[in-house]
N, C-alpha and C positions, 0 to 999 in steps of 0.2 A: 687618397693616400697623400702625405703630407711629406713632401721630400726635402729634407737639409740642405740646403745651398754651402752652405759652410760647417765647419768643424766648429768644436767645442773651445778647442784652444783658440782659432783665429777670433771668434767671437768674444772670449775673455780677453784678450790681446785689444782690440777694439776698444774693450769697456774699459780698461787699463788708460789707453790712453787720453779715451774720453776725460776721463778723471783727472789725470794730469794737467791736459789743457784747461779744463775748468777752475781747478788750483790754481793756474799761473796766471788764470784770466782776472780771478777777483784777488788778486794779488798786484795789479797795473803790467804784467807780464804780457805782451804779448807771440804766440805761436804762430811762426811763419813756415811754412810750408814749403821747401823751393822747387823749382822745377827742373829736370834733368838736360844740361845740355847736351848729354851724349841720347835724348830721343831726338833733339836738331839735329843731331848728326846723320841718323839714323831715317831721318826724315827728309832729308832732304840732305845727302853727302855730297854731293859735287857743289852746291853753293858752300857749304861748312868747309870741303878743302880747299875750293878755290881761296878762299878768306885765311884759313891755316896758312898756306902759301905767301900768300903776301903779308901777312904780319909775321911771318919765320923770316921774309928779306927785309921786313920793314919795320922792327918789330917795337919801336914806338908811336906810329901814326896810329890811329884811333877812329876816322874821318872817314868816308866813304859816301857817292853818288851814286845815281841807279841813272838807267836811259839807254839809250839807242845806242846802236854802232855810230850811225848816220849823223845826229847831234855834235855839237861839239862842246869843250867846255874850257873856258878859260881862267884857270883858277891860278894860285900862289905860288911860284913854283918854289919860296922858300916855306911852305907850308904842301906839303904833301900830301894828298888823299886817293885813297883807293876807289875802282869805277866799276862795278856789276852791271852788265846789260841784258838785254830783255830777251835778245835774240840769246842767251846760254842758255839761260834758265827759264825755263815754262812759270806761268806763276810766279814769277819775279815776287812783285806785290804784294801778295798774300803770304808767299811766305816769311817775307820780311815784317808783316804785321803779326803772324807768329810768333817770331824771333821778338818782336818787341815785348809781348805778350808773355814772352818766357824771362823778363830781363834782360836778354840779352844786346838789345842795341837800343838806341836813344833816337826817337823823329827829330834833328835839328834844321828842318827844310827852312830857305829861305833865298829870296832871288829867287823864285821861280825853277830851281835846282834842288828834286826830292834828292835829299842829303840826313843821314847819317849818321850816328856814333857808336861806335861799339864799348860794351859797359867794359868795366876793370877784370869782374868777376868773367864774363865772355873768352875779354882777352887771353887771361890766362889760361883759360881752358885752352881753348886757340893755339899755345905756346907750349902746350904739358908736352913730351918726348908720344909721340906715338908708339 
């Protein structure tokens, strides 16, 4: 017995769009696809509010460091950045390489201080009224 995964409409819908993208491909168009940062949220929410939080008090720094409690770091203090540690959040790491993954943030490491950007498009999201 051969069972339908999908409806009739979703699969026209499908081919609809197939079509479209194809148009706008041999046209020099290209079709970008974004990715949702309310599934970051959804995915991992205590990192995504601790970050709302501090760009709601800070809300043009962009910057941020990862690390230990225990570390120290001696940065600019006419240049401000925010500091995520490893002991809040499980998975630090990874899911920071998600979030890049998503556009969301920018690898700017360097000195030996895994360092951070958060993109415009992030920000904002970041900033919308809950």
């Amino acid at each position: 017995m051969d069972v339908t995964s999908h409806s009739i409409h979703q699969l026209r819908e499908w081919k609809t769009l197939a079509e479209m993208r194809a148009y706008l491909g041999i046209r020099g168009f290209a079709v970008v696809v974004s990715r949702s940062f309310q599934k970051l949220e959804n995915m991992m929410p205590n990192l995504v509010a601790e970050m709302r939080d501090d760009l709601t008090n800070e809300p043009f720094v962009r910057e941020f460091i990862i690390g230990s409690k225990n570390w120290s770091y001696n940065g600019d203090p006419k240049n401000p950045i925010f500091s995520y540690y490893f002991e809040d959040h499980d998975n630090l790491k990874s899911m920071l390489k998600v979030m890049q993954n998503y556009d969301a943030i920018i690898e700017t490491t360097y000195n030996n201080a895994d360092r951070f950007e958060f993109t415009e498009d992030f920000a904002e999201f970041l900033l919308l009224p809950v």
